[in-house]
N, C-alpha and C positions, 0 to 999 in steps of 0.2 A: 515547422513552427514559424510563425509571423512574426514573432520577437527576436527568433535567431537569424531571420533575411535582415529583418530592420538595424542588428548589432552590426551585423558584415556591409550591408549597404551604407554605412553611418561611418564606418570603418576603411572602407575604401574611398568613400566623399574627400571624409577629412584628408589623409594621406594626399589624393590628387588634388588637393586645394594647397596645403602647404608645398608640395612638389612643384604646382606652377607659381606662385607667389615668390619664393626661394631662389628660383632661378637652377634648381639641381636639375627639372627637365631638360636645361639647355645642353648641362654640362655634363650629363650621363644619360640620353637620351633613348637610347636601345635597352639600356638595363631596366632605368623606370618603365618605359612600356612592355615591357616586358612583364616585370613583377605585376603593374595594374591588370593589364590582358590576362594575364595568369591566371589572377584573383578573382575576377570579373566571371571568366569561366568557368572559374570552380562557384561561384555564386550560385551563375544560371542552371549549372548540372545539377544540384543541388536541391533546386528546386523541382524538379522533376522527380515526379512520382515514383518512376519506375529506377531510379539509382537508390540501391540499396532499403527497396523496399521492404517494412515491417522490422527492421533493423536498427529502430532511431535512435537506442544507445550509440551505436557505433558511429553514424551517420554524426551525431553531434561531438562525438570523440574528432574526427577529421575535421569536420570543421572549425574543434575552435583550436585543435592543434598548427590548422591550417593560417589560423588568422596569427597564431605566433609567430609561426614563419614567414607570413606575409611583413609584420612590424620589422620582426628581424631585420629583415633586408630591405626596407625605407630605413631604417636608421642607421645604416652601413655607407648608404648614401645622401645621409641628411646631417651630418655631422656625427657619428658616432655617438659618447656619451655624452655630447652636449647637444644632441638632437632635442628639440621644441615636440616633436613625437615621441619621446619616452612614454607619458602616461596614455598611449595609446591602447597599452596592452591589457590597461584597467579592464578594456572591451572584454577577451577573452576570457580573463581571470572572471568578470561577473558572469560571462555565459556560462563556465566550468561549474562555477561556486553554485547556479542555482539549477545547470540539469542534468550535472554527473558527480556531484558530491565533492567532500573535502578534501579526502587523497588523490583525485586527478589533479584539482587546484594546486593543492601544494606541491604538486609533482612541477605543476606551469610553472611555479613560481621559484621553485629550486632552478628548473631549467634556465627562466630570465636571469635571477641572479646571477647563475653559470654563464648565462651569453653577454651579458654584462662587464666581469670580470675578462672574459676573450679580447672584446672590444678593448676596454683600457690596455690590454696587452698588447694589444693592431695598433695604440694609437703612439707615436713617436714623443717622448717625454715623459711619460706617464708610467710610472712603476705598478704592475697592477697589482705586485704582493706585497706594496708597502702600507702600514696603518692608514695613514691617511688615505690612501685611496679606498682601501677599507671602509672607513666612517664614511665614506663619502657614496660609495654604494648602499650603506644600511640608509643612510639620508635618503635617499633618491628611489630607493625600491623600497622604501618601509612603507609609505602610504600603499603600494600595491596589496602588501602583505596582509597591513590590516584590513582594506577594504577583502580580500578574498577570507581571512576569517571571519570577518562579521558578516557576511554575506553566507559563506556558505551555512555558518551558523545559524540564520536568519533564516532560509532557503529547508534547513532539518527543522526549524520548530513552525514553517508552515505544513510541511509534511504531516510530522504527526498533530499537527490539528485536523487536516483533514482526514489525516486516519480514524482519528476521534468521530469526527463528525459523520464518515460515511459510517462506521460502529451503530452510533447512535440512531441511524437512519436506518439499519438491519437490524440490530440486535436490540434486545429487551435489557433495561439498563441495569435490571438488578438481579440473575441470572449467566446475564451472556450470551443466553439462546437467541435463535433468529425470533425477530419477531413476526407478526403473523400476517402483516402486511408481505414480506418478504414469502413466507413461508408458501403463503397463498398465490406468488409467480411460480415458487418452482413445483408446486401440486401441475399449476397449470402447464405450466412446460411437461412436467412430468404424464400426466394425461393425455396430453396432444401429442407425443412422441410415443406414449404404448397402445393409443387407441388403435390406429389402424394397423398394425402390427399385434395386437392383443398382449400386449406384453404385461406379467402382471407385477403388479404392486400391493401395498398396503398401506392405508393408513390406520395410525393409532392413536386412540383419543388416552388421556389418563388425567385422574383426579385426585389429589391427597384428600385419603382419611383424614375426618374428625381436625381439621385447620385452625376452624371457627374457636375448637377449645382450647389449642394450643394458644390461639389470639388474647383470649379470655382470661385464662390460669397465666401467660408467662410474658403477654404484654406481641405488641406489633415486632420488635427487633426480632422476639422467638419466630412467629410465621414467616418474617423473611428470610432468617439460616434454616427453616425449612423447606422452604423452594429452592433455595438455593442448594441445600444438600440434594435433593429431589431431581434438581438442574447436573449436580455434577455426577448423579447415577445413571442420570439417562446418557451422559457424555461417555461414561466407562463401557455403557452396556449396550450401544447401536453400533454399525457396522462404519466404515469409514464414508462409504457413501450415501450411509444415512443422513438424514434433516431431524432437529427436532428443535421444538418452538415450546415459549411460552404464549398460551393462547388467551389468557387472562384471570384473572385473580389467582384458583390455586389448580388452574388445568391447564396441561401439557398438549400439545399433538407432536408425533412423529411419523413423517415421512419416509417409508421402507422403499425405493424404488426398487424394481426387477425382483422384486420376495414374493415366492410361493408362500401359500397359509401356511407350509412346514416352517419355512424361517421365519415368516413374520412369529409364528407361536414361540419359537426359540428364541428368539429377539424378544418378545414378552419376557416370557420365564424367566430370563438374565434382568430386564429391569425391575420384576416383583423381587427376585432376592437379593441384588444387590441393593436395593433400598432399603429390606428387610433387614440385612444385615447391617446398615448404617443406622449408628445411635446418633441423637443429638443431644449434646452436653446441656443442660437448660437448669440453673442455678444449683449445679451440684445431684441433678435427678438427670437419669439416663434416659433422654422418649427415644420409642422405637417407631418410627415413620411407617406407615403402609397406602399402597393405592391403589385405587381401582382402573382397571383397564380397559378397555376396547377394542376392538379389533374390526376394520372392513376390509375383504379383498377385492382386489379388483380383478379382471371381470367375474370372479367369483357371485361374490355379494350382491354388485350394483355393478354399472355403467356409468352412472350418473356422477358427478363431482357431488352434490348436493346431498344425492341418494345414501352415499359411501358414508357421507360424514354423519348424516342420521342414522345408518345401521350400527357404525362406532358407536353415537354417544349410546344408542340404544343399551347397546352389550357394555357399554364403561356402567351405566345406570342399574344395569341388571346385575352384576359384580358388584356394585354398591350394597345395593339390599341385599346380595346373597351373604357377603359378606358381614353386613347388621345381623344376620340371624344367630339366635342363641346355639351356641356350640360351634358357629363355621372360623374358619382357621382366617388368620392374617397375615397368613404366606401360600393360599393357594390358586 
């Protein structure tokens, strides 16, 4: 990450700026180069690809534990508690805060506190379990403290905005299902990986019965707890590697990859009764949902992406009117 080179290069600046201005290079001269050379290295390794590749949790755990340890010891050599470098450590505490959460932070910052208190106890006069020196630690690390709560707090509510936002970018906002933009990548992944292998799949178009009256008799809120209940049937009644989408107004598609006609049918079956047997509550009258469905295999049916989804709606349309006719059932 280009923001976590730029904390540690920013971080080592400073340190070797007050180190030479200070006069502490003169006077610990191996030790300081030492600690700079150290850090410098673990910079440059760092940056290299091949160190702890695909691991960048970790990789950023080391490094900003790395960068505590680094302040640690400039300030061992720059005055102890009254080092000009104390809020150095702000650095690591906002690296932790915004790319490994709040209990690593606060874990850093229990630590400083704890190395804090050490120091006072190294330092000749200084009582380091007496109150005063006490208040004078909460003084002096409280701004750290706040800055890594509001930070990492800050850091969780850009998170889940973007959780929201890539949601919103997949899924259909009033269902939950992918939407069809999305749905329409993983057909096509899905197709290009069983074609030349013949692998089969299916897709499934489905339609709710009769919406239009629900709209009519019981108002727009009723047709939306009815896709929606329609949404959470389909979620009970496909397989885990199943897809299913809302593909607009009151039709569905689902995504069967690797399914013979046997399971796509039995993958049907499951979503006609489970919807069948879901009422919706609608001003104290029970409606019983039913839908029509579809079915294209591949390479059964078609080959075609295009082909498929016209044999579906074909057989979803022909289910329809089988289903209008006088006597046919609205669970078969």
């Amino acid at each position: 990450m280009r923001s976590t080179r730029s904390i540690e290069i920013l971080c080592w600046a400073l340190a070797a700026l007050v180190l030479v201005w200070s006069r502490t290079l003169a006077a610990h001269f191996w030790p300081v180069i030492g600690l700079l050379a150290a850090f410098a290295a673990l910079i440059v390794a760092f940056r290299s690809r091949r160190v702890l590749h695909g691991r960048t949790r970790l990789k950023l755990l080391i490094e900003s534990w790395s960068m505590v340890a680094f302040i640690s010891g400039i300030l061992c050599l720059t005055g102890k508690t009254d080092s000009a470098l104390l809020n150095l450590y702000l650095l690591p505490i906002i690296l932790s805060a915004l790319t490994l959460g709040a209990r690593v932070t606060m874990l850093q910052v229990a630590a400083i506190f704890l190395f804090y208190l050490l120091l006072g106890a190294a330092t000749p006069g200084i009582d380091a379990l007496s109150l005063v020196y006490a208040s004078r630690a909460v003084g002096e690390l409280a701004p750290i403290l706040l800055v890594a709560y509001l930070t990492a707090t800050l850091a969780a509510d850009v998170t889940e905005a973007r959780q929201r936002i890539e949601n919103l970018a997949h899924n259909d906002p009033l269902t939950g299902l992918l939407n069809m933009r999305t749905f329409n990548e993983l057909w096509q992944r899905e197709h290009a990986a069983g074609d030349p292998r013949r692998q089969p799949y299916a897709l499934v178009t489905i339609d709710i019965d009769q919406l239009e009256r629900v709209n009519e008799d019981f108002g727009r809120e009723a047709g939306d707890s009815a896709l929606r209940l329609v949404a959470q049937c389909l979620q009970r009644s496909i397989r885990g590697s199943d897809r299913a989408a809302r593909s607009g107004g009151d039709e569905f598609a689902v995504l069967l990859p690797r399914a013979s006609p046997e399971i796509a049918d039995a993958v049907v079956k499951r979503i006609r009764n489970n919807v069948y047997k879901t009422t919706l509550d609608l001003r104290s009258r029970m409606i019983r949902c039913s839908v029509s469905i579809g079915i294209a295999n591949y390479p059964k049916d078609a080959r075609d992406m295009r082909e498929l989804q016209s044999v579906a709606e074909r057989q979803m349309y022909r289910d329809k009117e089988l289903r209008r006719a006088p006597g046919a059932s609205t669970n078969g």
